[in-house]
Biotite code that builds the C-alpha atoms (Angstrom):
import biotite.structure as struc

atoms = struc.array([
    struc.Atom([14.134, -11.668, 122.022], chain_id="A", res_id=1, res_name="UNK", atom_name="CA", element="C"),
    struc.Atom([13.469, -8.646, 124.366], chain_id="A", res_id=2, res_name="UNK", atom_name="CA", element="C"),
    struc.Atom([10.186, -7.313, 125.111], chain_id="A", res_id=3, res_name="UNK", atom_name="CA", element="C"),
    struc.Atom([11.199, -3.985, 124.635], chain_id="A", res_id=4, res_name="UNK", atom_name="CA", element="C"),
    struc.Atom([11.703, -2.768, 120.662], chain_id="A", res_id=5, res_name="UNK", atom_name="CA", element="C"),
    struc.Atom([15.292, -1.841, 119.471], chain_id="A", res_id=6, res_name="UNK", atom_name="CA", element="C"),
    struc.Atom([14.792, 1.630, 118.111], chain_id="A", res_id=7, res_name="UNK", atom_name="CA", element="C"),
    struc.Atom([17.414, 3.624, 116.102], chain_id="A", res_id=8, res_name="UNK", atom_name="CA", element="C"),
    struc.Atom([17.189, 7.350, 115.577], chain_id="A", res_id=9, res_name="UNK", atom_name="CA", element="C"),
    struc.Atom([19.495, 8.572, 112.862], chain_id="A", res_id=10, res_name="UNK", atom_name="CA", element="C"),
    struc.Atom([19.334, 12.609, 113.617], chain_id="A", res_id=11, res_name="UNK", atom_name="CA", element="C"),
    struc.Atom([21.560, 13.243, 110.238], chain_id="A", res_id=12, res_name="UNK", atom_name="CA", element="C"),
    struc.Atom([19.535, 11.086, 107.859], chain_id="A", res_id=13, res_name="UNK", atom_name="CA", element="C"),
    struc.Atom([16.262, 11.690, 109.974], chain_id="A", res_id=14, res_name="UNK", atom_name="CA", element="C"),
    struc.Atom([15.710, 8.161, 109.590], chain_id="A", res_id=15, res_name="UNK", atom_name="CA", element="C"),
    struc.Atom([14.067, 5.773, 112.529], chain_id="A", res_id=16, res_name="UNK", atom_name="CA", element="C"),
    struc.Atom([14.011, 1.888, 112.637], chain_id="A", res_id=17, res_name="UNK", atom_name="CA", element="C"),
    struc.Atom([12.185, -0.054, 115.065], chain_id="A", res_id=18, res_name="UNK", atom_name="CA", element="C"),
    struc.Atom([13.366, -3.529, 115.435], chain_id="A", res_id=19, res_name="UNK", atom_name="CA", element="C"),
    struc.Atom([15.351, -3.295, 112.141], chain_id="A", res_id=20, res_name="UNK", atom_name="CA", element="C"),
    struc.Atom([12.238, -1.943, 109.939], chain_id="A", res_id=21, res_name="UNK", atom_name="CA", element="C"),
    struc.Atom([12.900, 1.530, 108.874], chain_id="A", res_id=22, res_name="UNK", atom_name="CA", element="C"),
    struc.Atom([9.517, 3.722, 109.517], chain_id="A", res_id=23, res_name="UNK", atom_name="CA", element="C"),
    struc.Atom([8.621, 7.235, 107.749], chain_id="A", res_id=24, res_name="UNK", atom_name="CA", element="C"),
    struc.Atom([7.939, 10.063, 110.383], chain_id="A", res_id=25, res_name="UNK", atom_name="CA", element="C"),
    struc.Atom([6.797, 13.464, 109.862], chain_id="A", res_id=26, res_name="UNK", atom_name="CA", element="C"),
    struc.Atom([9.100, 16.312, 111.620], chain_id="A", res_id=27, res_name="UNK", atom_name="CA", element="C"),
    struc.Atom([7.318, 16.536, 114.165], chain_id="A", res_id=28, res_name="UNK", atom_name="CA", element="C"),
    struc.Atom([7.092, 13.439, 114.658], chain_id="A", res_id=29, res_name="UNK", atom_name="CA", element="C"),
    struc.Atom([10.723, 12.771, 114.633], chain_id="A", res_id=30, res_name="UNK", atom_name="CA", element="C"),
    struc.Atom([11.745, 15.685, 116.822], chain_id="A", res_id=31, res_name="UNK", atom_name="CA", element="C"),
    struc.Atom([9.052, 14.546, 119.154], chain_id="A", res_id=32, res_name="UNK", atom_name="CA", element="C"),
    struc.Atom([10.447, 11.078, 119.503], chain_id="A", res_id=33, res_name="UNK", atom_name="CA", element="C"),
    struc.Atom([13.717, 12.447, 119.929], chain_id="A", res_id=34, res_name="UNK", atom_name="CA", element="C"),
    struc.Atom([12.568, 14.333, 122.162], chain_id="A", res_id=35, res_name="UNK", atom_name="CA", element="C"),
    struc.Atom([10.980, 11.619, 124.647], chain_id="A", res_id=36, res_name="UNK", atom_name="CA", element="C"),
    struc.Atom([13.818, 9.115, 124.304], chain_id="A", res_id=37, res_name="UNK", atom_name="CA", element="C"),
    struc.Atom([16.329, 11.424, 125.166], chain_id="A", res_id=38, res_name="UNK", atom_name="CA", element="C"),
    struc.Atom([14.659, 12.308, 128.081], chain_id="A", res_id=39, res_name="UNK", atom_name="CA", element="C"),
    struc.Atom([13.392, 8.503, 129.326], chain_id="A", res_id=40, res_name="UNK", atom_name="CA", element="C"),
    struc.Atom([14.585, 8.859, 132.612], chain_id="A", res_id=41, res_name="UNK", atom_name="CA", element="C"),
    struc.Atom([11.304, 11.561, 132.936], chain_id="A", res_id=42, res_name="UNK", atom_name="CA", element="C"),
    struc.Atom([8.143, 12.885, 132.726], chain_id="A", res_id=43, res_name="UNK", atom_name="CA", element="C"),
    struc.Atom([7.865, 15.425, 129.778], chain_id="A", res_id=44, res_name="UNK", atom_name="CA", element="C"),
    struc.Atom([5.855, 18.039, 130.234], chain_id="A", res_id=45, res_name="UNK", atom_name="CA", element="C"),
    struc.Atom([3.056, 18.947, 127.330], chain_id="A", res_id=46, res_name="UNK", atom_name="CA", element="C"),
    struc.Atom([4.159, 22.843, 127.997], chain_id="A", res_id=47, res_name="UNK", atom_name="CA", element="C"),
    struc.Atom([8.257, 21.207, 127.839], chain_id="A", res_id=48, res_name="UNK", atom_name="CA", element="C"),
    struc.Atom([7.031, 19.249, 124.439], chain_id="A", res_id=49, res_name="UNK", atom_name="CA", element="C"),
    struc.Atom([5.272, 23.020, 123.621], chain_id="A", res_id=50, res_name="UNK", atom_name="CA", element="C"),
    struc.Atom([8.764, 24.888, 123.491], chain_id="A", res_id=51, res_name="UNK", atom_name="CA", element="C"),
    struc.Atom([11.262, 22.343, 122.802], chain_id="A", res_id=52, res_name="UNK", atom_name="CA", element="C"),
    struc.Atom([9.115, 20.632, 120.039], chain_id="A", res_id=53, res_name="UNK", atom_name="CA", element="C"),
    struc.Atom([7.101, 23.141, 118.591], chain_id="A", res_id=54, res_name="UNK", atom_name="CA", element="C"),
    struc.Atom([8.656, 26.330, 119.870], chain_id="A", res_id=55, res_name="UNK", atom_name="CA", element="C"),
    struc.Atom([8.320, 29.107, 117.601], chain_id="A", res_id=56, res_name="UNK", atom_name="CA", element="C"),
    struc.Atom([4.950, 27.351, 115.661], chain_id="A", res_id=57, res_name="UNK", atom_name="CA", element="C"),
    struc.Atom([1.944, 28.425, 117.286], chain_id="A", res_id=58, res_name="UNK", atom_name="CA", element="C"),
    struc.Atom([-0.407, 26.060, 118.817], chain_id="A", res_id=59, res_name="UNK", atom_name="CA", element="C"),
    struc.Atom([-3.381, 27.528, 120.085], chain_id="A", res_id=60, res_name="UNK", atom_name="CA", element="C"),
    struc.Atom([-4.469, 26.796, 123.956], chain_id="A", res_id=61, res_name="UNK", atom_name="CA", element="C"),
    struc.Atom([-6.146, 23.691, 124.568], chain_id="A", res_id=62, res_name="UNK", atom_name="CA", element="C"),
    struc.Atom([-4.914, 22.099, 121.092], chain_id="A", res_id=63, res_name="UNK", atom_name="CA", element="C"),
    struc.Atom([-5.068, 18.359, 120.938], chain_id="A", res_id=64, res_name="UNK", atom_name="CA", element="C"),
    struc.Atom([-2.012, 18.321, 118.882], chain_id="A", res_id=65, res_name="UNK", atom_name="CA", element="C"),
    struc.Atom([0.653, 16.637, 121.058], chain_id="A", res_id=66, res_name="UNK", atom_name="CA", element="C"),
    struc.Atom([-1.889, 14.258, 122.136], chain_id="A", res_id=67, res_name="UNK", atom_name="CA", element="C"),
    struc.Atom([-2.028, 13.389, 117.895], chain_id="A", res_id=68, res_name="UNK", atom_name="CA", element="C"),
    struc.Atom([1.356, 13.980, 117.464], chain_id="A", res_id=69, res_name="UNK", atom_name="CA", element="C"),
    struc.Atom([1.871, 10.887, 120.347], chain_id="A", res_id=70, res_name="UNK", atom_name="CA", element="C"),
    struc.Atom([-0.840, 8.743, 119.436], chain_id="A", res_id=71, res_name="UNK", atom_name="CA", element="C"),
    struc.Atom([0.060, 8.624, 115.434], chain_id="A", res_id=72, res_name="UNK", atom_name="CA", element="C"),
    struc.Atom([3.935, 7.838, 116.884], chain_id="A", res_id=73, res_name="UNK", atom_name="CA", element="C"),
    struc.Atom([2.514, 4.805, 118.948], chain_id="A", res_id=74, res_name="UNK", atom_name="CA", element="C"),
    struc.Atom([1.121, 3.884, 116.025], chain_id="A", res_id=75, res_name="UNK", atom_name="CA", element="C"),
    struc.Atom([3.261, 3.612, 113.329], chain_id="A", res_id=76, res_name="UNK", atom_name="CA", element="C"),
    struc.Atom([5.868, 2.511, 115.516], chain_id="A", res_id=77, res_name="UNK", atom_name="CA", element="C"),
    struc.Atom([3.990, 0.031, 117.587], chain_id="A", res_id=78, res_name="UNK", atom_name="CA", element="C"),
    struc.Atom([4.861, 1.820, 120.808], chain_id="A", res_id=79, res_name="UNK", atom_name="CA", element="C"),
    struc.Atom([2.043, 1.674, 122.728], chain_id="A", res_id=80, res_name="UNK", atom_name="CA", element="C"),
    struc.Atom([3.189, 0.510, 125.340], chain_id="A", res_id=81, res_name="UNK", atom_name="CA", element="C"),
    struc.Atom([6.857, 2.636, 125.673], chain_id="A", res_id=82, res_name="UNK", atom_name="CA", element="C"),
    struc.Atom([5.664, 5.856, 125.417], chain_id="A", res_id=83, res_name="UNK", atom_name="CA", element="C"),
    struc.Atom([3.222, 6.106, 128.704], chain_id="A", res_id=84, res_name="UNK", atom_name="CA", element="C"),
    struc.Atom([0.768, 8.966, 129.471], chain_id="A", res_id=85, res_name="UNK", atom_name="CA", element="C"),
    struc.Atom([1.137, 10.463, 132.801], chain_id="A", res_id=86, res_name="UNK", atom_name="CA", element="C"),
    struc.Atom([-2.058, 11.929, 133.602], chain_id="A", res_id=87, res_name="UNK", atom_name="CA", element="C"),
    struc.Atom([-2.143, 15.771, 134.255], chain_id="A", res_id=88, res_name="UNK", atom_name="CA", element="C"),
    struc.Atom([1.601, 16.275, 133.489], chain_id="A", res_id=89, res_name="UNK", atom_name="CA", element="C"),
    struc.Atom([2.328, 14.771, 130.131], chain_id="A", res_id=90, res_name="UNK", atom_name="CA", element="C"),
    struc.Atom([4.701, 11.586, 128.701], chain_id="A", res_id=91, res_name="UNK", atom_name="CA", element="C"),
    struc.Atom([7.113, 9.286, 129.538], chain_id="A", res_id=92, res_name="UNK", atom_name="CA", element="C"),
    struc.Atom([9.017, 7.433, 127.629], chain_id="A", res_id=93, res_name="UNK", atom_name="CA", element="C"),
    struc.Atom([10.191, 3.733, 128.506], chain_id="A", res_id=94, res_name="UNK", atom_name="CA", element="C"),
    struc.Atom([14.076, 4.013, 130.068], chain_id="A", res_id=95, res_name="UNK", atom_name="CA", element="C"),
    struc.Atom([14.240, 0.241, 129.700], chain_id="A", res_id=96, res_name="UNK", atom_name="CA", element="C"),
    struc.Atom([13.514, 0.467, 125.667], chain_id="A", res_id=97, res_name="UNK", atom_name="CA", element="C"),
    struc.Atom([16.458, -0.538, 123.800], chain_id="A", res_id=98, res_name="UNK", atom_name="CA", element="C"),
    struc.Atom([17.310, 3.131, 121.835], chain_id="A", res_id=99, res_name="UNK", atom_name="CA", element="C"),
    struc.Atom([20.501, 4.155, 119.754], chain_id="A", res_id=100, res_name="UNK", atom_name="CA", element="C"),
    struc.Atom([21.224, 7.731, 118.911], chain_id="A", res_id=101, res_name="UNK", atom_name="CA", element="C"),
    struc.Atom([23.334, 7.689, 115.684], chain_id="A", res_id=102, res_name="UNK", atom_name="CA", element="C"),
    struc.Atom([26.073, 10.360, 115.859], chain_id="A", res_id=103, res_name="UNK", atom_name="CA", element="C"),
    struc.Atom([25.672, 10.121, 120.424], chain_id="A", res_id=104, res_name="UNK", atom_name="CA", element="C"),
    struc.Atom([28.311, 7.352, 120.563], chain_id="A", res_id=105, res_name="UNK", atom_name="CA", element="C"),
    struc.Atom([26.233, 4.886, 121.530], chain_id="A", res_id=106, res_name="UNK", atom_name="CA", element="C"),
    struc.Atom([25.472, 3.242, 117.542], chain_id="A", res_id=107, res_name="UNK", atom_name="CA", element="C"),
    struc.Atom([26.137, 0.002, 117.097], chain_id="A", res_id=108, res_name="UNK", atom_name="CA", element="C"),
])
């Protein structure tokens, strides 16, 4: 078994699984984890997460909320450890996690 979780984003159904078990995400949530794993070969900027994630929704300066947004993800997912904090610039997400993009042609 691989250390790193299998995790399968289903952008039509909005439905995520981590190592088989389906988990409920809010919308943020989910665009924000589609978000990071699409870009795993990076560091995401907060003010990249700000107007790719959020965009039109207002989030007032020095808001906490992608910092809550992140931590309930690594929560209910039980990625702690595949979605990294970069200090001063914002989030990375594990390339070397196991993820499948329904509808990207690369489901299995």
């Amino acid at each position: 078994m691989s250390p790193f979780p299998r995790v399968v984003i289903d952008p039509a159904s909005r439905r995520v699984t981590v190592d088989g078990s389906e988990q409920r995400l809010t919308h943020k949530e989910f665009e924000l984890l589609t978000h990071l794993s699409r870009s795993a070969h990076r560091v995401v900027t907060r003010d990249e997460l700000l107007s790719t994630v959020w965009g039109a929704d207002a989030v007032r300066d020095g808001s906490r909320t992608i910092d809550v947004h992140v931590r309930r993800l690594r929560e209910k997912l039980g990625l702690q450890h595949v979605i990294s904090t970069v200090r001063g610039l914002g989030y990375r997400f594990d390339p070397q996690t196991h993820v499948v993009l329904r509808g990207s042609g690369d489901a299995a």
